[in-house]
C-alpha positions in Angstrom: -2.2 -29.9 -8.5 -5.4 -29.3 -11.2 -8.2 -30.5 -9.9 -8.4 -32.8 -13.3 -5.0 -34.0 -12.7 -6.3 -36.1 -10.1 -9.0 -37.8 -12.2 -7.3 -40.5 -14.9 -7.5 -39.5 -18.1 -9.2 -42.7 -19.6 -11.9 -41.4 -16.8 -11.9 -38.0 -18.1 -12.9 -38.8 -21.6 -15.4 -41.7 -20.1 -17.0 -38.9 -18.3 -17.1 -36.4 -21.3 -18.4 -38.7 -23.6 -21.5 -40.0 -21.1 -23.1 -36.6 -21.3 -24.4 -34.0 -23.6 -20.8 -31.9 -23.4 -19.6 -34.1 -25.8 -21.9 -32.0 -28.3 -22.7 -35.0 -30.3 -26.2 -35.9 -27.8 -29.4 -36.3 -29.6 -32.7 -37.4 -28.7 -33.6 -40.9 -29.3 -34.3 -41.8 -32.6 -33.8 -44.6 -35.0 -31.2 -42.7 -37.0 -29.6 -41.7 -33.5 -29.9 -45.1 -31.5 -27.3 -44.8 -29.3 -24.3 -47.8 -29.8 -21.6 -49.4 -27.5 -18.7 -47.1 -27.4 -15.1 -48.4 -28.8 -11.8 -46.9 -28.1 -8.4 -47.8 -29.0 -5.2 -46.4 -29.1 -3.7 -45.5 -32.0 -2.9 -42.4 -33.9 -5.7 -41.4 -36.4 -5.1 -42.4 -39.7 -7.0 -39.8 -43.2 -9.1 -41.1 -45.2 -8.1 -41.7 -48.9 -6.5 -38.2 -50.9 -5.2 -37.1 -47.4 -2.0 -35.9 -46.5 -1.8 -35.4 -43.1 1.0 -33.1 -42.0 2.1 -32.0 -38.3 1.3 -28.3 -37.2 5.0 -27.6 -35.8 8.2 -29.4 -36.2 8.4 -32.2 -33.9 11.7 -30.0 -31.6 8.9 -27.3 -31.0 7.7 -28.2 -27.4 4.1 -27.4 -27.0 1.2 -27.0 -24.0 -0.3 -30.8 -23.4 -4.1 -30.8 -23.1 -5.6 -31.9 -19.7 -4.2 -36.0 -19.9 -1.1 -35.2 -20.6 1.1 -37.7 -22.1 -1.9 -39.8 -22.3 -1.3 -41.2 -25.6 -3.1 -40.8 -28.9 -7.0 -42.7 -29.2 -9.5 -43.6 -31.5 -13.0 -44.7 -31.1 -16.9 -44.5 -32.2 -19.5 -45.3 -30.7 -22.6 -43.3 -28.6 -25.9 -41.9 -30.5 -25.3 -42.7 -34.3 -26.0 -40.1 -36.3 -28.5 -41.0 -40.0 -28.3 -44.5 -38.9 -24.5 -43.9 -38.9 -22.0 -45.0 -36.6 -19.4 -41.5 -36.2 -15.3 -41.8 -35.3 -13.5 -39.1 -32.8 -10.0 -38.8 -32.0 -8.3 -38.1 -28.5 -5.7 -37.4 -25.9 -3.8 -35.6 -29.0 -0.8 -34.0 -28.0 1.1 -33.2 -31.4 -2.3 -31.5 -33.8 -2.2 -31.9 -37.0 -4.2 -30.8 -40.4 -5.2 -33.0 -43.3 -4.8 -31.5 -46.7 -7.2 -33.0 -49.5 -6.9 -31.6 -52.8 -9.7 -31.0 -55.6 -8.9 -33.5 -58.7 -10.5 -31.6 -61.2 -11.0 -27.7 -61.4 -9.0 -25.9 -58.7 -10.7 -22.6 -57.6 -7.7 -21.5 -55.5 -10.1 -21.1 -52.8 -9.8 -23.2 -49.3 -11.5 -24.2 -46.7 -10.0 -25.4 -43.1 -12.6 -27.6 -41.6 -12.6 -27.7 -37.6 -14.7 -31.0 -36.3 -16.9 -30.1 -32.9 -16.6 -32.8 -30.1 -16.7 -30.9 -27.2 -13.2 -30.2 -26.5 -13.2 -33.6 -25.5 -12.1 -35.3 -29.0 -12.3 -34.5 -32.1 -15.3 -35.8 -34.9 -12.9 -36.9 -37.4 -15.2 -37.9 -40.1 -18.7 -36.4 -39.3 -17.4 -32.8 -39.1 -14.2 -33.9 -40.5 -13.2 -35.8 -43.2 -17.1 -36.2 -44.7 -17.2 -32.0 -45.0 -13.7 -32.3 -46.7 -15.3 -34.5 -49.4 -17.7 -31.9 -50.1 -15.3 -29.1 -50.4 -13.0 -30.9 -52.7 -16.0 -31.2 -55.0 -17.0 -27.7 -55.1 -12.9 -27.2 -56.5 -11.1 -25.9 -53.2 -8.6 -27.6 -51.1 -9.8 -28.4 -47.8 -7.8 -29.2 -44.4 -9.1 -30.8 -41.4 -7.6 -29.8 -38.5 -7.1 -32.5 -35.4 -6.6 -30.2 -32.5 -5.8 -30.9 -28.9 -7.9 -32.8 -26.5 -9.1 -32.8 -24.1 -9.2 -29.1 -22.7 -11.6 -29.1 -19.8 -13.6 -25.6 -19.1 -13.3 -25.3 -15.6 -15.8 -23.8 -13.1 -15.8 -20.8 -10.7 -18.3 -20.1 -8.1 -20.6 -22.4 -10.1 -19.7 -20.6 -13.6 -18.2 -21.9 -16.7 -14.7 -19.9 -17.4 -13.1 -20.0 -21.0 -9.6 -21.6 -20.4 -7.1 -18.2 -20.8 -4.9 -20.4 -23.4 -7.6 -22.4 -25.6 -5.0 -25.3 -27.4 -7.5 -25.6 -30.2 -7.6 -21.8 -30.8 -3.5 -21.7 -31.3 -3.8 -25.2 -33.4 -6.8 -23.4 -35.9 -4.7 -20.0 -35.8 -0.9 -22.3 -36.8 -3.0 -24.4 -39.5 -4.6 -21.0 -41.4 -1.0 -19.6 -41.7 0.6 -22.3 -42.5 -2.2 -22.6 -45.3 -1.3 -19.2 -46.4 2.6 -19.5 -46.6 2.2 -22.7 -48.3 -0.3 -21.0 -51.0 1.9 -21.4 -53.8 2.8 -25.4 -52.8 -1.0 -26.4 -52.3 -1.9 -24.5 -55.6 -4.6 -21.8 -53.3 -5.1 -18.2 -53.4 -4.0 -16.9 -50.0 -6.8 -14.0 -49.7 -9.4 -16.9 -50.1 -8.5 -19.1 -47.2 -12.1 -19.7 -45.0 -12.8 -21.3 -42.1 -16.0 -23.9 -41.0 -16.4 -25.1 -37.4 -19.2 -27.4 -35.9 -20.0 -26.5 -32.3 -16.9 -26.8 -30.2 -15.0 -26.1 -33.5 -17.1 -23.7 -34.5 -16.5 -21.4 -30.9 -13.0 -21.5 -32.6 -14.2 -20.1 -35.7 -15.5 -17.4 -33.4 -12.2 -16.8 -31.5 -9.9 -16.8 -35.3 -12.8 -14.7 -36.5 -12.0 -12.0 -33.8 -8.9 -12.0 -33.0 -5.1 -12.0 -34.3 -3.3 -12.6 -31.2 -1.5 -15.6 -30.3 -1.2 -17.0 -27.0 2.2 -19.3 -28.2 5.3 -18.2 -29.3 6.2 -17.4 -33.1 8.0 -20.2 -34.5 8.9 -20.0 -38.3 7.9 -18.0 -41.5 4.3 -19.5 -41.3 3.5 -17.3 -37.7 4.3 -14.2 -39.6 1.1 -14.9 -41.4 -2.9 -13.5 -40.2 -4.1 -16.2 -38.5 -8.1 -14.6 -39.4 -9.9 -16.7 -42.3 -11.0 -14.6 -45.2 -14.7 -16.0 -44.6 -16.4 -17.9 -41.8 -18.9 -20.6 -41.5 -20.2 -21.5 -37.8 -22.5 -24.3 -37.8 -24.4 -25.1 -34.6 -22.6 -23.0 -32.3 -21.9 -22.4 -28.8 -20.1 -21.1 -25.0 -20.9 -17.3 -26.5 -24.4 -16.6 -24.7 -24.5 -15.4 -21.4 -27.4 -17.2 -20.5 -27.3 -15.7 -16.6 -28.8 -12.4 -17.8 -32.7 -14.2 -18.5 -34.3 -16.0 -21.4 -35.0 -13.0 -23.6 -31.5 -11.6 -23.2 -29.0 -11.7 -25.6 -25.6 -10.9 -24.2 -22.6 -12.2 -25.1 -20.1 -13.9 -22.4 -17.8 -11.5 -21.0 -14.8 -13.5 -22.7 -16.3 -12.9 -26.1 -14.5 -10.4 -28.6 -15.9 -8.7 -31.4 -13.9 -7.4 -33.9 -15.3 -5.3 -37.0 -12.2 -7.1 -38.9 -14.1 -10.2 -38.5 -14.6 -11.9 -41.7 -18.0 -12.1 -43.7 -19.6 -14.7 -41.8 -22.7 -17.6 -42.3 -24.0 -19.1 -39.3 -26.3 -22.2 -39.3 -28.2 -23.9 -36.5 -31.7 -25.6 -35.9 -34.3 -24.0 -33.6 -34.4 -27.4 -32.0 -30.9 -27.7 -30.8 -30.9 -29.8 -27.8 -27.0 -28.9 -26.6 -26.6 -25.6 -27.9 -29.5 -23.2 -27.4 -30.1 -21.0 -30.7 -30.1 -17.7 -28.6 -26.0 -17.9 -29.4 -26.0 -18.0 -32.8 -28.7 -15.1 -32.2 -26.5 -13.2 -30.0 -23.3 -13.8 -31.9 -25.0 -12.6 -35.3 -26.5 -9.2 -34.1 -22.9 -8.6 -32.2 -21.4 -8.9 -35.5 -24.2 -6.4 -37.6 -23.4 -4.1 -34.7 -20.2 -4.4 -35.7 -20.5 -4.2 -38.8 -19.5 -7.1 -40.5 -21.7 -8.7 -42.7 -23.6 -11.8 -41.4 -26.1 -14.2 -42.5 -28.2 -16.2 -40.2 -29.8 -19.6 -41.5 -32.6 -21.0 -38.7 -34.1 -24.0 -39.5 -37.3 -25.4 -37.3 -35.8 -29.4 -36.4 -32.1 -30.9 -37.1 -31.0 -31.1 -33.6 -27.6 -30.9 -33.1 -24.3 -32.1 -34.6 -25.3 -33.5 -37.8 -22.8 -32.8 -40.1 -23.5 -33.6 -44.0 -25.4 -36.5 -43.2 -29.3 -36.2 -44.6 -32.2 -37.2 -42.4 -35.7 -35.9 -42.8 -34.8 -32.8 -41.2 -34.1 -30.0 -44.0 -31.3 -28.3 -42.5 -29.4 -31.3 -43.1 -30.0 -31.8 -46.7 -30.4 -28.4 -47.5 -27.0 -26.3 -45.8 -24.3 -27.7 -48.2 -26.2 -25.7 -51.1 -26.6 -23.0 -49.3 -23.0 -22.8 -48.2 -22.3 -22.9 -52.0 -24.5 -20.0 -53.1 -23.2 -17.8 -50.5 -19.7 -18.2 -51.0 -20.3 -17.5 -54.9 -22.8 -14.6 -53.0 -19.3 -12.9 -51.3 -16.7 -13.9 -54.4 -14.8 -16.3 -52.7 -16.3 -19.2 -55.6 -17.3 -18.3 -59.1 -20.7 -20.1 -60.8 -20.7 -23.3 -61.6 -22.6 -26.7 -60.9 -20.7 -29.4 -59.3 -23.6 -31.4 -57.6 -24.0 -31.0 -53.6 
């Protein structure tokens, strides 16, 4: 038996969420008080304008994450983030994505947004449903994946080891084709498809990015699809640094592929990162110019980690929506025109 078969699963997320893993950990502030935690169960419910729709049929029997048949919870609770209280999702066994459409102008572009949460739930409306709103008003559809949790990373000989199936890797690669054989039905271009992950989601950015091979088997029309984004966004990223090699090195893990398919990419993080040390966006970046995909690195001094679109006094939180904008009308994917922030 697992190891983490033998823990409970309530005890499992309990765990996760009492330390920095989680990815949502800040320092102490007023805007990041930390708050009673509340869970529930319950399936996650969108927000208003979504549509959320299953990944595969309901007869397609698929790998359970680390509790099992645990079933579906909700909560919020630890540090707030702004002042704001932020909502997760767990123990989901059937993932889903959430498709919000722009009301007015439709670019045809799109934008799958993949919430962090330390493979241990997923932020549904920090890195979730709050990024989708943004999208929707720059004129592209956006979908917000709810992956499976929890997927523990276990340890050998003292080392952290990338699971060999990662269920939120085959739950991002389904929701980008099914995206692109659905084009026509959700009114998008299917060459302008992107993807945007915050720390644990954006690692999955990383592994769609790099790769086209599945680890589950082909299902329908959709799987016959490219399961790579046409553009990347990795916010606050992390698990890509092999930090065993000294400070001042800036190796990537053994487990981390490069492809120079890779999509143009922009990668934002704050120097100040308490959970995910800035050497990865680093390494990741300069493994990508090697490779010769074009990349764009945006440092900023403070923000911490796992902020989202919520503005504090920290730049990098106000100031990474616009730039997002300008460099997707920078690579084509958007054309010119002002629709606030």
């Amino acid at each position: 038996m697992p190891w983490f078969r033998a823990v409970s699963s309530s005890l499992l997320l309990a765990l996760a969420f009492a330390g920095p893993a989680c990815s949502q950990a800040q320092e102490d502030t007023p805007s990041r008080a930390t708050v009673p935690k509340v869970e529930k169960e319950g399936v996650w419910q969108p927000t208003e304008g979504g549509t959320q729709i299953p990944l595969w049929p309901a007869d397609v029997p698929l790998a359970k994450p680390d509790s099992g048949d645990h079933p579906e919870h909700t909560g919020n609770g630890s540090s707030l983030v702004a002042g704001q209280k932020w909502h997760w999702a767990s123990y989901v066994t059937r993932p889903t994505m959430t498709i919000y459409r722009p009301q007015g102008r439709n670019t045809g572009a799109s934008m799958l947004v993949i919430p962090g949460g330390g493979f241990h739930a997923v932020a549904t409306d920090l890195e979730g449903t709050e990024i989708c709103d943004w999208v929707v008003r720059q004129g592209m559809t956006c979908a917000m994946l709810k992956y499976r949790t929890p997927q523990v990373w276990p340890r050998v000989d003292g080392k952290q080891q990338r699971p060999k199936v990662l269920l939120g890797l085959e739950d991002a690669q389904r929701a980008i084709s099914l995206l692109r054989e659905r084009a026509s039905t959700y009114g998008i271009d299917p060459h302008k498809i992107g993807a945007i992950g915050f720390s644990a989601g954006a690692y999955l950015v990383i592994n769609m990015s790099n790769t086209v091979a599945r680890t589950y088997q082909l299902t329908d029309a959709a799987d016959q699809q490219s399961p790579r984004p046409d553009f990347a966004i990795v916010a606050y990223n992390a698990k890509v640094l092999d930090n065993s090699k000294g400070r001042n090195s800036l190796e990537l893990q053994t487990w981390v592929e490069i492809s120079p398919e890779a999509p143009p990419t922009l990668i934002i993080h704050a120097m100040n990162d308490p959970v995910d040390d800035v050497r990865n966006p680093m390494a990741y970046a300069l493994a990508l110019t090697d490779a010769g995909v074009p990349v764009d690195l945006r440092l900023y001094a403070t923000g911490g980690h796992a902020f989202g679109m919520r503005p504090t006094d920290d730049p990098i939180t106000r100031e990474w929506p616009r730039e997002v904008r300008q460099w997707m009308e920078s690579i084509g994917v958007l054309g010119r025109f002002r629709s606030g922030t």
